[in-house]
Backbone as a chain_set.jsonl record, in Angstrom:
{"seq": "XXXXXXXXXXXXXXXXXXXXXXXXXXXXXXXXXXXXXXXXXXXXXXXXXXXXXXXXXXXXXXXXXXXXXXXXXXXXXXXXXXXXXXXXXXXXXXXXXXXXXXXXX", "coords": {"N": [[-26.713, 32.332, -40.767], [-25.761, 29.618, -41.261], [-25.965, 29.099, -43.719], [-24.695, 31.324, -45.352], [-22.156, 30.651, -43.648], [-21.891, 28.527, -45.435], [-21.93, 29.0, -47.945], [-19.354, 30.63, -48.505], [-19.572, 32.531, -47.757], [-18.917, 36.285, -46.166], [-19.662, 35.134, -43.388], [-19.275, 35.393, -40.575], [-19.09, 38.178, -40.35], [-21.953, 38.669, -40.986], [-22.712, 37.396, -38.808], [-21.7, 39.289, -36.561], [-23.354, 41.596, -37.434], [-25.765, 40.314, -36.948], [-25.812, 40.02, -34.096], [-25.605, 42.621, -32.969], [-27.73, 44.061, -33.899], [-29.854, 42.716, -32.34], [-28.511, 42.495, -29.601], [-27.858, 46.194, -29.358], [-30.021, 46.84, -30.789], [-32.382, 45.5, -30.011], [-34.194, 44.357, -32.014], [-35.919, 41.88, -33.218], [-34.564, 39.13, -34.145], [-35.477, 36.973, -34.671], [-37.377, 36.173, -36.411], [-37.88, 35.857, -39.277], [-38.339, 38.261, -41.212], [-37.061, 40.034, -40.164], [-34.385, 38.91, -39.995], [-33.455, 38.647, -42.635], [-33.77, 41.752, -43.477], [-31.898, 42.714, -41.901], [-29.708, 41.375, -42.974], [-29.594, 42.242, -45.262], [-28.708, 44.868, -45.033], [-26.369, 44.443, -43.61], [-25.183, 44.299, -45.823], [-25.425, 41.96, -47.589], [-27.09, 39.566, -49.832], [-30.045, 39.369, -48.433], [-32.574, 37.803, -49.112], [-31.694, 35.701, -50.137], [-30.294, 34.352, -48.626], [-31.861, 33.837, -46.969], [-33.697, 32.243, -48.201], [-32.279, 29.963, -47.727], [-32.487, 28.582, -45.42], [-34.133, 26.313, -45.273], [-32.788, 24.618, -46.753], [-31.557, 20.935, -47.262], [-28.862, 21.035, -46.426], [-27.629, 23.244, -44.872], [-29.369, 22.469, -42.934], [-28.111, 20.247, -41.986], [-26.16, 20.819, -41.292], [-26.645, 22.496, -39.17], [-27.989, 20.391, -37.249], [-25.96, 19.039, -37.216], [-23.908, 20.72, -35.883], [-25.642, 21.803, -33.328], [-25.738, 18.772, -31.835], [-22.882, 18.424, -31.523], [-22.549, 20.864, -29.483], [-24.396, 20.199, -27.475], [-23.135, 17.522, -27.13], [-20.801, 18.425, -25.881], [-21.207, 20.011, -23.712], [-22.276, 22.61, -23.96], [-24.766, 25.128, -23.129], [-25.736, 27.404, -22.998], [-25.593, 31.179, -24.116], [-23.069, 33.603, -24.639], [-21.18, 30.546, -25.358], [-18.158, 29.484, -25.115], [-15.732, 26.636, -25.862], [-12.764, 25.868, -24.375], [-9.452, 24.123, -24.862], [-10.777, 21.963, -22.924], [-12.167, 23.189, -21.043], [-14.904, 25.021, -20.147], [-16.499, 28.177, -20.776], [-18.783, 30.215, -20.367], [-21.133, 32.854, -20.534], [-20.92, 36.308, -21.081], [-19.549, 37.475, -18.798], [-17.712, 35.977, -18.238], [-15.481, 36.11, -20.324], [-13.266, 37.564, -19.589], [-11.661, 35.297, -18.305], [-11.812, 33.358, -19.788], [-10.183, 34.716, -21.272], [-7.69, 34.992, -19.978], [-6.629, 31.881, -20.039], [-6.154, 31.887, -22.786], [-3.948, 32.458, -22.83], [-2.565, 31.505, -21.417], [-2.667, 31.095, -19.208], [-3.997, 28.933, -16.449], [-7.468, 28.844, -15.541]], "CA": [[-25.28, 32.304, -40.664], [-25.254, 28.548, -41.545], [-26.194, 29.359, -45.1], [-23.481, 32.289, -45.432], [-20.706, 29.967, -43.56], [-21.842, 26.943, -46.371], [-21.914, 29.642, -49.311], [-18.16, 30.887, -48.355], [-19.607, 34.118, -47.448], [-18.635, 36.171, -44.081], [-20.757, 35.202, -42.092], [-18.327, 36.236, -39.171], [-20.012, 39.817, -40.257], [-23.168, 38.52, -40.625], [-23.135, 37.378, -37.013], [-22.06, 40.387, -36.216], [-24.658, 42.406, -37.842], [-26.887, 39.885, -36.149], [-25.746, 40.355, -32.483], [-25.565, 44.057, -33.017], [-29.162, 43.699, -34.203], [-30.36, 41.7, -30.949], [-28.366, 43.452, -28.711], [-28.013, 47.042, -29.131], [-31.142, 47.436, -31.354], [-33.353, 45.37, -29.595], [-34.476, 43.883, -32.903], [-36.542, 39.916, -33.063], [-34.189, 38.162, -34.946], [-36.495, 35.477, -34.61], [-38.746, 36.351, -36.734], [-37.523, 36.116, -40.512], [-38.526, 39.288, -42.028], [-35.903, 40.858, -39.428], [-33.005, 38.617, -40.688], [-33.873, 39.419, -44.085], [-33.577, 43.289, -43.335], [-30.667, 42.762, -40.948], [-28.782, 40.671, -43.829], [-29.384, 43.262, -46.385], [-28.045, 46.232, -43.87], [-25.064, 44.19, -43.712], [-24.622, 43.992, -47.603], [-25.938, 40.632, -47.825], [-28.528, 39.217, -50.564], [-30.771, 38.735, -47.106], [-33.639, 36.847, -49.807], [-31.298, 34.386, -50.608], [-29.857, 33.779, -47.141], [-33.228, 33.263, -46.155], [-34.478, 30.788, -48.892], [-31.389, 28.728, -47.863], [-32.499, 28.302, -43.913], [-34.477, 25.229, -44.907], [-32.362, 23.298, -47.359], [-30.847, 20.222, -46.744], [-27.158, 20.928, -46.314], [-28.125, 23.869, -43.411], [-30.483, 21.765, -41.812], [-27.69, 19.337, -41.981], [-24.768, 21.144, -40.698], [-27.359, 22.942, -37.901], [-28.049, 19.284, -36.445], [-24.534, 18.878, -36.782], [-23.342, 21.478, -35.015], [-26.359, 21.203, -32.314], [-25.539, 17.605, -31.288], [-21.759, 19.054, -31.3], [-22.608, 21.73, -28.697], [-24.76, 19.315, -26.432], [-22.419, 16.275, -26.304], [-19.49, 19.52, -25.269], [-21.771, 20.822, -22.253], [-22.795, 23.545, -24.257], [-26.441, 25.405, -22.416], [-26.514, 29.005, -23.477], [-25.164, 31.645, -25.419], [-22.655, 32.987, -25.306], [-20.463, 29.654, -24.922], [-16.691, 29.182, -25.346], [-15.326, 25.661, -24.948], [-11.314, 25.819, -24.822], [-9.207, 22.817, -23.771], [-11.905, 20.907, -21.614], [-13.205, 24.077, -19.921], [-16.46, 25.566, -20.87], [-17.128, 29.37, -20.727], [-20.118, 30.619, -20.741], [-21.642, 33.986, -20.717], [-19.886, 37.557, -21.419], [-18.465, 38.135, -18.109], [-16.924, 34.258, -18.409], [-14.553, 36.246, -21.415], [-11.903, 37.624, -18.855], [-11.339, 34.13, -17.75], [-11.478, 32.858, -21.579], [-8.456, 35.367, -22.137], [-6.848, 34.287, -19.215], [-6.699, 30.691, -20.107], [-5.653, 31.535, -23.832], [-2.684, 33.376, -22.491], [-1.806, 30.348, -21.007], [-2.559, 30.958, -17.603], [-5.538, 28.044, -16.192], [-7.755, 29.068, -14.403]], "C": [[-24.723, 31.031, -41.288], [-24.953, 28.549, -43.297], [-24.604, 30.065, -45.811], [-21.899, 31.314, -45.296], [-20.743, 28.742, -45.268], [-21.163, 27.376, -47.935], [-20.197, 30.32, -48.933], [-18.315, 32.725, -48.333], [-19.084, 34.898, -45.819], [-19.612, 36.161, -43.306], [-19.883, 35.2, -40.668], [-19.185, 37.847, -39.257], [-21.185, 39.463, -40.159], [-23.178, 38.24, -39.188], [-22.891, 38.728, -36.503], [-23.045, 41.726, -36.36], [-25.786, 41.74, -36.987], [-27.265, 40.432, -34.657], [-26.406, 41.607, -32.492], [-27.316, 44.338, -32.715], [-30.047, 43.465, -32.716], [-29.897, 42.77, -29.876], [-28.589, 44.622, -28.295], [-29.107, 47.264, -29.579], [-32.667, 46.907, -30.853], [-34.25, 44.405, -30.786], [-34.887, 41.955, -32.882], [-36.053, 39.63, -34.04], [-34.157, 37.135, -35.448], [-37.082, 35.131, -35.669], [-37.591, 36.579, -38.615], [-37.537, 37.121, -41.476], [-37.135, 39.867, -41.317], [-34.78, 40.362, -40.076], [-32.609, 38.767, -41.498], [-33.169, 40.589, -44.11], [-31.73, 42.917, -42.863], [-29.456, 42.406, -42.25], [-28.227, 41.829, -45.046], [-28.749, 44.558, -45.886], [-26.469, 45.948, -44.027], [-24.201, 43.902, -45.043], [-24.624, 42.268, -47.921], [-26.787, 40.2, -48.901], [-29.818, 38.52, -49.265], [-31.515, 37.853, -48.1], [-33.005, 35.67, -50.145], [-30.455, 33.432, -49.504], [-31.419, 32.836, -46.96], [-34.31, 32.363, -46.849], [-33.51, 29.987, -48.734], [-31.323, 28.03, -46.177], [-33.236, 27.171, -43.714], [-33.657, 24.239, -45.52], [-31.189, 22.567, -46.577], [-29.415, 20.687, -46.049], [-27.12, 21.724, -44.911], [-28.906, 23.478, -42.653], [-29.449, 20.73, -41.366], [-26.523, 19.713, -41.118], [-25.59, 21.807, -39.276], [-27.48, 21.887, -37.183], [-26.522, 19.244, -36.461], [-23.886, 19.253, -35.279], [-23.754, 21.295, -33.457], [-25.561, 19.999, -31.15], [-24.064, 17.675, -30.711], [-21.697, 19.622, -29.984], [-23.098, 21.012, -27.238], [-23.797, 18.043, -25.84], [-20.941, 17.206, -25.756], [-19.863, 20.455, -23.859], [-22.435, 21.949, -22.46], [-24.332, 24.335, -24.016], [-26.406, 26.328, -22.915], [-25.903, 29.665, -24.195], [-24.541, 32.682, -24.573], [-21.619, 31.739, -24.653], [-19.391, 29.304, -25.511], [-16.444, 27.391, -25.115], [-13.769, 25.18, -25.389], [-10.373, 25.096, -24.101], [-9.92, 22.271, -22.807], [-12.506, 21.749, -21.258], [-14.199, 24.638, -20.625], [-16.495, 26.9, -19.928], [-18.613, 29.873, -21.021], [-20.314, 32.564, -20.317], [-20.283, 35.217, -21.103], [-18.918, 37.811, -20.032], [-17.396, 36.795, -18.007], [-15.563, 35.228, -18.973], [-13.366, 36.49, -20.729], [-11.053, 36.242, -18.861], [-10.726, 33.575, -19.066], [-9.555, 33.347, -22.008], [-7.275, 35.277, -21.609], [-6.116, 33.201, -19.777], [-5.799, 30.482, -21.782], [-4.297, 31.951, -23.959], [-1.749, 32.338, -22.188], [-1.93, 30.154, -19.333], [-4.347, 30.14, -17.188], [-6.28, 28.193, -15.255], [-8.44, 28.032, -13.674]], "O": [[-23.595, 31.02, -41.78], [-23.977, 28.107, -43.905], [-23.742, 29.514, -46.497], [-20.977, 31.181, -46.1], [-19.778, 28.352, -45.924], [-20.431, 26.772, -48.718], [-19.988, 30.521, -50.129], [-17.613, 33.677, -48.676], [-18.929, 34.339, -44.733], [-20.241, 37.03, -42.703], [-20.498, 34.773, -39.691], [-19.739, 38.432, -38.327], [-21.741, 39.903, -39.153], [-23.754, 39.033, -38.442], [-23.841, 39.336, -36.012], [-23.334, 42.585, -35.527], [-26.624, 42.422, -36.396], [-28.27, 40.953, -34.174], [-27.568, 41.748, -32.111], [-27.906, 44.685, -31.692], [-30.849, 44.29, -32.278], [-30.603, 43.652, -29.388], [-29.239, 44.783, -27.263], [-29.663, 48.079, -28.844], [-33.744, 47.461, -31.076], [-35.071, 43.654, -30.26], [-34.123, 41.048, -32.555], [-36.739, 39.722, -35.058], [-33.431, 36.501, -36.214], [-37.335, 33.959, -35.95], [-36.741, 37.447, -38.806], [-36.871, 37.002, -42.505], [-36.177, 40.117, -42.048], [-34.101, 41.153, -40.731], [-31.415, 39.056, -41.573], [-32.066, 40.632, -44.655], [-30.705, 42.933, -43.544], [-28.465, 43.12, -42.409], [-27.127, 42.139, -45.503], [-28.238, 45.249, -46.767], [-25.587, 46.729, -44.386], [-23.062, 43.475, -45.234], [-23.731, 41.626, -48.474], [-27.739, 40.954, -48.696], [-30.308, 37.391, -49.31], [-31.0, 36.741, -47.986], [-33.654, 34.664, -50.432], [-30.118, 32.249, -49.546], [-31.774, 31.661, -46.875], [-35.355, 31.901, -46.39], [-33.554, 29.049, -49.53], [-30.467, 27.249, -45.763], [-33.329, 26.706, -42.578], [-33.655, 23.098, -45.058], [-30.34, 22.983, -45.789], [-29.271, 20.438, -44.852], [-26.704, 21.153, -43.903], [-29.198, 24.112, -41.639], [-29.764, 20.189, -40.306], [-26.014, 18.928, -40.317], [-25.013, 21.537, -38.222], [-27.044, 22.161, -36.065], [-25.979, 19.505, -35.387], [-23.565, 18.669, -34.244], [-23.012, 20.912, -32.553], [-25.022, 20.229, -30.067], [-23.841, 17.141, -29.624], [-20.913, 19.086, -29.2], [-22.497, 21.132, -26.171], [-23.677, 17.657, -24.678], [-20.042, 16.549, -25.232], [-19.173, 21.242, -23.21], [-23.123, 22.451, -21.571], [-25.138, 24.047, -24.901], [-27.366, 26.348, -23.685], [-25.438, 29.053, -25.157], [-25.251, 32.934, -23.599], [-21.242, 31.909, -23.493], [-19.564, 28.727, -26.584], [-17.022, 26.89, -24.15], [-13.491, 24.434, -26.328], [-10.297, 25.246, -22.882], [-9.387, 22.181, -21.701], [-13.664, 21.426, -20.993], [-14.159, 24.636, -21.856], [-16.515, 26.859, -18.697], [-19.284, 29.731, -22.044], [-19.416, 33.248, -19.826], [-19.09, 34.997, -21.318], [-17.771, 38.25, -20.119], [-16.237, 36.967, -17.628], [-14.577, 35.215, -18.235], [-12.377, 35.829, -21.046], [-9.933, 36.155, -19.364], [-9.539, 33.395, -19.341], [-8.532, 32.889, -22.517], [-6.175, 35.374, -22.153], [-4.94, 33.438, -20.054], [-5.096, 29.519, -22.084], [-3.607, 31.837, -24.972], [-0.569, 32.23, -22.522], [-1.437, 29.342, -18.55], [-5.458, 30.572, -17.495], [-5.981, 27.787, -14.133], [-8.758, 28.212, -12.498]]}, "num_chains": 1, "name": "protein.A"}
């Protein structure tokens, strides 16, 4: 995804192809051959996503981000963090939509 966001591609779809992937399909997105496939499903060049998951600049913006997520409270997935409060998981999202409404919970 880091690759995709760097290259000005959507990787908003790619994540979603990913989740999808993980979630409903059950699919190890762990495992690089899968992301590959998954990428190319989603009309991706998956081979060129996936020769760009070691270079610098995505290794660079992944620590980024990382160190981002940890010094914000950030533990699991998925995690919101909107004005000071930290969401976490799927049933958190009510609350999330609460809060963006304007109402605090």
């Amino acid at each position: 995804m880091i690759a995709a966001y760097l290259d000005g591609k959507d990787w908003l779809a790619l994540t979603e192809a990913l989740q999808e992937a993980f979630w409903v399909r059950a699919e190890d997105i762990g495992q690089p051959n899968v992301r590959e496939a998954v990428a190319v499903r989603a009309g991706f060049d998956g081979g060129a996503l996936l020769a760009r998951e070691d270079a610098g600049d995505v290794a660079g913006k992944w620590a980024s981000d990382r160190d981002h997520a940890v010094k914000n409270g950030v533990f699991g997935f998925p995690t919101f963090v909107y004005d000071g409060e930290i969401y976490w998981g799927q049933d958190n999202l009510p609350f999330l939509e609460q809060h963006l409404k304007g109402e605090r919970p």
